[in-house]
N, C-alpha and C positions, 0 to 999 in steps of 0.2 A: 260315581267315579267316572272320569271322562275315559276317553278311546284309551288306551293303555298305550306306550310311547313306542312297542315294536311293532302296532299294528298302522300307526303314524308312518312309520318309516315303513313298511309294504307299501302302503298304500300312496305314497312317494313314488315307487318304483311300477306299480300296476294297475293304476289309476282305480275303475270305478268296478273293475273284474270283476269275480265273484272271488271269495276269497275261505278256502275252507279253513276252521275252525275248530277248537277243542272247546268246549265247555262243560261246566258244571252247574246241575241243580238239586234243591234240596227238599224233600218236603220233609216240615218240621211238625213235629206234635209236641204238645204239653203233656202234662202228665193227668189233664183231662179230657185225655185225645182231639183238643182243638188243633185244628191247623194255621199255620201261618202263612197269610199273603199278604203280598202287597204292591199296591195299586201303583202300575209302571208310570211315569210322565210322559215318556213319549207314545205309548198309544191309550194310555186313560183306562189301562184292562187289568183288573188283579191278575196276578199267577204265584206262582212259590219261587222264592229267590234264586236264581240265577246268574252266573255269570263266567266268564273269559280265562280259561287256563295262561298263566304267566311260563314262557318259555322254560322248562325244567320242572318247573310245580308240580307237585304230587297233587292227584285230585284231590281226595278227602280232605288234604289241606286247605285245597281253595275252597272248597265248600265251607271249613269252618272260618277261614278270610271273608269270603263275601256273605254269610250271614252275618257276619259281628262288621262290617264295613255299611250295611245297607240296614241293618237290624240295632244293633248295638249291642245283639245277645250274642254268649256263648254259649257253643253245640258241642255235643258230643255226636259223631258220624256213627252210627251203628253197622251200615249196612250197603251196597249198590242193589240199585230195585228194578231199574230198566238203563238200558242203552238204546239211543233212538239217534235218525238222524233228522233234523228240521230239513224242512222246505227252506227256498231259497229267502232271505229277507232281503229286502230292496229299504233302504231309509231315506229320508229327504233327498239328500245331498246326492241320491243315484249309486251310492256305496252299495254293495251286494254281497253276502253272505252265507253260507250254510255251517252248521254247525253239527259235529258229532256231540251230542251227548249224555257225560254220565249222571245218574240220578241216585241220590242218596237219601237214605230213612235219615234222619237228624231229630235229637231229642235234647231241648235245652240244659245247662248245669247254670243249677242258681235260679234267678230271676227269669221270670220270664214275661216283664214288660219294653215288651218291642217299641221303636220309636223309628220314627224316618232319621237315617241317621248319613244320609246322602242327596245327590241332589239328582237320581236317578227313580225314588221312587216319591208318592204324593199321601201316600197315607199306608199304612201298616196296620192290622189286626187280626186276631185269631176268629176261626169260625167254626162252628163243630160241621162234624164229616155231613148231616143232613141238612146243612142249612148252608152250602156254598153259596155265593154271588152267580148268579146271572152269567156277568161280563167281565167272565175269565178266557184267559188264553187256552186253544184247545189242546196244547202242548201238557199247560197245565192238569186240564181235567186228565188227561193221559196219564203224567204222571202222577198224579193223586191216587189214580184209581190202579195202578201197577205196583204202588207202595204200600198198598191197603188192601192187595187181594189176599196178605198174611201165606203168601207161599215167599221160605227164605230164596229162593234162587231168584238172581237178576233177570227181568223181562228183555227178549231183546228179538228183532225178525231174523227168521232165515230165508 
């Protein structure tokens, strides 16, 4: 999905600033406790899908938006697992960003053959919990391992 059109227009107005942020992410499991990632294009790193709260949007919505917009699967949201803030991200173009955010347990309904179904990720697939990839984002191992420590309360620093 490209920049979303109200962050266009910030960024219109404060050029290349740092620009704080809401988002959402998810990690999904099957019902054979494999997880689902998928490989970003712009840094070539697995992580668990993610992405950009819409001005009003209820999280857990977006969470089930941007799995089935980047995935083409539907989720059922279970649960919040951690709240974090990112480090600042800097992308090509000198744009700056930090982002609050929410993480959510997600367990598919139905099918749960994932496909790249955007053109923000490069490959999509499941992995069981012992056998992650390498050259994942360390946000992600965070959040994998905050969704999976099986305590119900949200992780989060004080």
């Amino acid at each position: 999905m490209p920049i979303p059109d109200f962050i266009v227009d910030l960024r219109a107005h404060i050029g290349t600033a740092e620009l704080w942020l809401s988002g959402v992410s998810a990690v999904v499991i099957d019902h054979d406790g494999r997880i689902l990632l998928a490989r970003r294009a712009d840094n070539n790193l697995w992580a668990v899908i993610s992405g950009i709260l819409e001005p009003g949007e209820e999280p857990a919505t977006a969470v089930v938006r941007e799995v089935a917009e980047e995935t083409g699967l539907t989720v059922r949201v279970d649960r919040l697992t951690s709240v974090d803030v990112t480090a600042t991200n800097i992308y090509p173009n000198g744009d700056r960003t930090r982002f609050l955010d929410l993480c959510f347990l997600a367990h598919p309904l139905g099918s749960t053959d994932a496909r790249v179904n955007d053109d923000e990720n490069l490959e999509v697939r499941w992995f069981s919990p012992d056998d992650l990839p390498a050259d994942m984002t360390e946000t992600s191992v965070l959040r994998i391992e905050k969704a999976l420590a099986g305590d119900e309360r949200a992780w989060f620093r004080t």
